[in-house]
C-alpha positions in Angstrom: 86.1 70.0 82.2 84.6 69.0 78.8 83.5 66.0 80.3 80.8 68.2 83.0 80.1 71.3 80.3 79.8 68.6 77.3 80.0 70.5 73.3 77.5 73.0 73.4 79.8 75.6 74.8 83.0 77.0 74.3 84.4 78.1 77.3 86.8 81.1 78.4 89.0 82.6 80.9 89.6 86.3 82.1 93.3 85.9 83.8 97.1 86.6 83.4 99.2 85.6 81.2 100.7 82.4 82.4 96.9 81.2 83.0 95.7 81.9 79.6 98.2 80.0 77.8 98.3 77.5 80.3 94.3 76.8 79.5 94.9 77.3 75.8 97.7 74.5 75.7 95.7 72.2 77.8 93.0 72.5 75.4 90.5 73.6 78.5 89.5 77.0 76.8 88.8 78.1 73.4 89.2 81.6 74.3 91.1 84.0 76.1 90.3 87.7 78.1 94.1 89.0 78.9 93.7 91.1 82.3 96.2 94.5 82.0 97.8 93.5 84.9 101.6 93.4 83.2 103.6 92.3 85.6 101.7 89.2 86.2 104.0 86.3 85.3 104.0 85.7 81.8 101.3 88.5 80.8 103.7 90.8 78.4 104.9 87.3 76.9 101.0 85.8 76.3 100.5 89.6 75.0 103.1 89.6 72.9 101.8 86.0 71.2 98.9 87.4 70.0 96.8 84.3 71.3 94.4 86.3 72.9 91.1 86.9 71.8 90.3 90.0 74.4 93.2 91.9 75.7 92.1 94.4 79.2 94.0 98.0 78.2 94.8 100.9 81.1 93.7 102.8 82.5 91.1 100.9 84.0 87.8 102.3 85.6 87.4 104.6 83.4 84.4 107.5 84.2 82.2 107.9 81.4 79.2 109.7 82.5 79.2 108.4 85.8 79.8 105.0 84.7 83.1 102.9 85.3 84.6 101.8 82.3 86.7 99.3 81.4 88.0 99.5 77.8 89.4 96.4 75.8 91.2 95.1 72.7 89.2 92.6 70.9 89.7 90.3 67.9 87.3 89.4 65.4 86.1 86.5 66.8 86.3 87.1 70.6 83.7 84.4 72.0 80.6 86.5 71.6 77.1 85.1 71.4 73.7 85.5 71.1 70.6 84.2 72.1 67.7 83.4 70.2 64.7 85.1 71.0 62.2 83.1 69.4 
C-alpha cells in the first residue's frame, strides 16, 4: 500500500475491531476510526486497547435540527488535517 500512496500521507481505516488492529500491526495505517458496532469480532477487545484514535459512540443518527448525527470519541491526535489556502 505504501508503495502506490508513497509518504505524503498517512492513511486510515473506519472498521471493526479485528480490522483496525489488524492494519495497525501490519503497519498499513497510521490511524484508526473504531465503528460502535460491539459485537463485531474483536471490537470490545481493540476498544478496550486504547489503540484507537476515533472511537464511533451510540446511539447513532442522531437528529440535531434536522440533521443526522453521528457523535465520536476522539484522541488528541486523530489524523486531522488541513489544507493550505495560499
Amino acid at each position: 500500500m505504501k508503495e502506490v500512496i508513497g509518504t505524503s500521507y498517512q492513511l486510515g481505516v473506519y472498521s471493526d475491531g479485528i480490522v483496525c488492529k489488524t492494519v495497525l500491526d501490519e503497519g498499513i495505517c497510521t490511524y484508526t476510526w473504531l465503528s460502535a458496532s460491539l459485537g463485531f469480532d474483536g471490537t470490545k477487545e481493540f476498544l478496550k486497547s486504547g489503540r484507537w484514535n476515533i472511537f464511533q459512540k451510540t446511539p447513532l443518527d442522531q437528529n440535531w435540527g434536522g440533521l443526522s448525527v453521528d457523535v465520536n470519541r476522539i484522541k488528541k491526535d486523530f489524523g486531522g488535517f488541513s489544507v493550505p489556502t495560499t
